[in-house]
C-alpha positions, 0 to 999 in steps of 0.5 A, spaced: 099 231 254 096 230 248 099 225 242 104 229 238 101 225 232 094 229 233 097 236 236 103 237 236 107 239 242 100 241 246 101 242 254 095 242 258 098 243 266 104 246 269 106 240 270 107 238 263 110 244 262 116 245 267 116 237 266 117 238 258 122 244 260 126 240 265 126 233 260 129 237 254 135 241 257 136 235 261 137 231 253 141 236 251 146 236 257 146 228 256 147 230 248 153 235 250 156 229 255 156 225 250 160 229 245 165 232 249 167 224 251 167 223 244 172 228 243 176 226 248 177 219 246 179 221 239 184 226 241 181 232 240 180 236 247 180 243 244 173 240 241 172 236 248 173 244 251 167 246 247 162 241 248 163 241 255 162 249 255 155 248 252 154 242 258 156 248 262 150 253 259 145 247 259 146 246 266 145 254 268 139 252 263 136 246 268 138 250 274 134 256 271 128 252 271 129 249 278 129 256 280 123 257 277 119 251 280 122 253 287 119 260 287 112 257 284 106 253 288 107 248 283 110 240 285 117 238 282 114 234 277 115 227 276 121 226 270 118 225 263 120 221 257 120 226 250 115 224 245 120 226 239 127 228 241 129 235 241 135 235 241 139 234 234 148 233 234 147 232 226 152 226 226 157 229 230 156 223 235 159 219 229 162 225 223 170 224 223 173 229 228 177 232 222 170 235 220 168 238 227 171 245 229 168 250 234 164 254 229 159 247 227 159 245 234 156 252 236 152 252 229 149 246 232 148 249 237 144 255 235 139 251 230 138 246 237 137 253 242 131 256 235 128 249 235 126 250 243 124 257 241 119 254 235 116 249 240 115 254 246 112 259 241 107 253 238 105 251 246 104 258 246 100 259 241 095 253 242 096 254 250 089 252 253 089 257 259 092 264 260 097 261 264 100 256 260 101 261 255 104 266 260 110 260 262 110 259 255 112 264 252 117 265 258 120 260 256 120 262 249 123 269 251 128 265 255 131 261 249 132 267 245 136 269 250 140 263 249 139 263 241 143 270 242 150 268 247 151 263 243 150 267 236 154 271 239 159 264 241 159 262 234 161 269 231 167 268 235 169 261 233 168 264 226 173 269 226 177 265 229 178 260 225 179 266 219 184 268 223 188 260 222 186 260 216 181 254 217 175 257 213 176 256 205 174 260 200 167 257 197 166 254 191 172 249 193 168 243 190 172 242 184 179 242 187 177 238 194 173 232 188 182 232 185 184 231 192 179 226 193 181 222 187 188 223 188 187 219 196 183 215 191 189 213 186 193 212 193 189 207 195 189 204 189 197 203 188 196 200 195 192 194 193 191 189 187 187 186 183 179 188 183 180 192 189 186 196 185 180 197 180 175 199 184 179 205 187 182 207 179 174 208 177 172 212 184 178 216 181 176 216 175 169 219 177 172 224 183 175 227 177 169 228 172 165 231 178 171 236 178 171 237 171 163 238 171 162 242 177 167 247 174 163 247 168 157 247 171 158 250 178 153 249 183 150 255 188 153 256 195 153 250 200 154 254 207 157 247 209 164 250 206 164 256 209 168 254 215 172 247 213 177 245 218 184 245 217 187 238 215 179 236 213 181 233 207 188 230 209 185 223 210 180 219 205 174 218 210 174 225 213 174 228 206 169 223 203 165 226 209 165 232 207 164 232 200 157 227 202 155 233 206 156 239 202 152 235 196 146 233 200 146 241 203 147 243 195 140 238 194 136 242 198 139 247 197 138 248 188 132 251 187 133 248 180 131 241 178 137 240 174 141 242 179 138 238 185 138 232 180 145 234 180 147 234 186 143 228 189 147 223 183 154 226 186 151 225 193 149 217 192 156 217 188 159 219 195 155 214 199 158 208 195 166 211 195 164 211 203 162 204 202 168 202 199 173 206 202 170 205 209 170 197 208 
């Protein structure tokens, strides 16, 4: 296979190309396992549940690839070692567990399952026989029927948790910053000296951001669309989500002001995770 850093994702053989099938559902099986362990661990068996329901459907994946190479001329192929990972859990390995709810898991999903079909369809458009784009473009197709089950799994999962009353109406940004500040505040009047500073100014700052985002809102950041119940009843999990709701509002302003904006809250996110974290 040539090197990913002169033609990305180019496959010249069968081989290559059912070995490259294999290995990427076998890594999102391992990313899926390694998930659902993590949500046991942490007492969180409805999430463990999910994850072992997407090992599932990558496995059904995998065994559709063997039926394929039973059913063709072509050799098992010796297992390979991905160039570049395909398979991505954005932080779900290490994002606190309040965060996580079905709807992000499937989400995740979903943007893993279009990630194949994109690299499918670039092997495809730079495949160099016509049978190389001919399994190429198989597979492409057999991704999209994977991107629509779990579309569809993932519209389940949202109304469910509209349905529990989970998902929050957007814009919260403000209200969860007061909430943040008072978690602040709480932590301050349990320690002295210094640290009992430090705690008062992160307060002190959490409640400017509120006062700022309502008089200067920020756009629609889709990580508020689907918040989980009880997100914001600890420090560290609503530290978490603000952070990830500022970066989102960072690629997601189209104006400079806003970015800018955005990517000072984001940093002053970071510090309050430093200090709340030590």
């Amino acid at each position: 296979m040539t090197d990913s850093r002169d033609e990305p994702w180019a496959v010249e053989t069968m081989d290559e190309l059912l070995a490259l099938a294999r290995a990427m559902e076998q890594e999102a099986i391992a990313g899926y396992v390694a998930l659902a362990e993590r949500m046991r661990h942490e007492n969180r068996p409805d999430l463990a549940a999910v994850f072992e329901r997407l090992v599932a459907e990558e496995e059904g994946h995998l065994g559709a690839v063997d039926r394929w190479i039973a059913h063709s001329n072509v050799a098992v192929p010796p297992p390979v070692a991905l160039q570049e990972p395909m398979f991505d859990d954005e932080g779900a390995a290490f994002v606190a567990p309040e965060l996580l709810n079905s709807y992000r898991a499937f989400s995740m999903a979903v943007r893993n399952e279009e990630r194949a079909f994109v690299f499918w369809s670039y092997v495809s458009a730079h495949a160099p026989s016509e049978e190389i784009r001919q399994a190429a473009e198989r597979m492409a197709r057999e991704e999209l029927g994977h991107v629509a089950t779990l579309r569809r799994e993932r519209r389940r999962a949202f109304h469910d948790l509209r349905r529990s009353g989970a998902s929050p109406a957007r814009g919260e940004i403000a209200a969860l910053e007061l909430r943040l500040s008072d978690h602040l505040e709480a932590r301050a009047l349990r320690v002295a000296g210094k640290e009992a500073e430090r705690f008062r100014a992160l307060a002190e700052a959490a409640q400017a951001r509120s006062a700022a985002a309502v008089a200067r809102p920020f756009g629609r950041s889709a990580v508020l669309d689907a918040v989980p119940e009880g997100a914001d009843a600890r420090l560290v999990p609503l530290c978490e989500l603000l952070l990830d709701c500022y970066l989102d509002l960072a690629e997601r302003e189209k104006e400079e002001d806003g970015r800018l904006r955005a990517q000072a809250c984001a940093g002053e996110m970071i510090a309050c995770l430093q200090a709340v974290r030590q």
